[in-house]
Each structure stands twice: as structure tokens, then as C-alpha cells.
C-alpha angles and dihedrals in degrees: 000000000000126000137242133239084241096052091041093049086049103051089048089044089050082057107037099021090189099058123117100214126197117185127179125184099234096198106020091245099106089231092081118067146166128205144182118210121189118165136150091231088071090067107128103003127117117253087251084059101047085048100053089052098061084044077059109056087037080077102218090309091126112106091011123062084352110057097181142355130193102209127190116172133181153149113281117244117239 
């Protein structure tokens, strides 16, 4: 069953509760998506971190009920 851009924001906001979190479904399928991910608690941390950590809180969701995710993270701009 695929999953939906609410379920997916809400399972990255439950792991990094400051991230501002944009997701789009790239083919209207609800399997292809693409998110932006900015959060403080990337500061510091290599691209392959940040992005493990929204695998993380993804919770094993990626090539199940998620079929692909075009991520992008980053620290906000303030």
C-alpha cells in the first residue's frame, strides 16, 4: 500500500521535530517522492549523515510502502 506526503512529513517531524519538511509526489502514484529536509540538527554533519537520518526516521519504510524518495537536506537559512 503506498504512502502518503502526510504520513511521510510526520514520521520525519516525530524524529527531527525541528525540521521543516516539503515533500512533492513526483509521479502521482504515491510510490515517487520528493522531499526537502532543513533542520538545525544537520549542522555539521556530512550530506550521507543528514540523509541517514531521515532514512531513519523513515523507519524502514524505503523500498516498501515507500518505493523512492528524492531526498535533499539541509541547514535552514536564517
Amino acid at each position: 500500500m503506498p504512502m502518503d506526503a502526510a504520513e511521510i512529513e510526520r514520521l520525519i517531524k516525530a524524529h527531527i521535530p525541528d525540521a521543516e519538511v516539503s515533500i512533492r509526489d513526483l509521479a502521482g502514484d504515491g510510490d515517487h517522492y520528493a522531499a526537502t529536509v532543513l533542520s538545525e540538527s544537520f549542522r555539521g554533519k556530512s550530506r550521507v549523515q543528514q540523509h541517514q537520518l531521515v532514512y531513519q526516521a523513515l523507519k524502514g519504510q524505503m523500498g516498501g510502502a515507500l518505493h523512492a524518495l528524492a531526498l535533499q537536506t539541509g541547514v535552514p537559512e536564517h
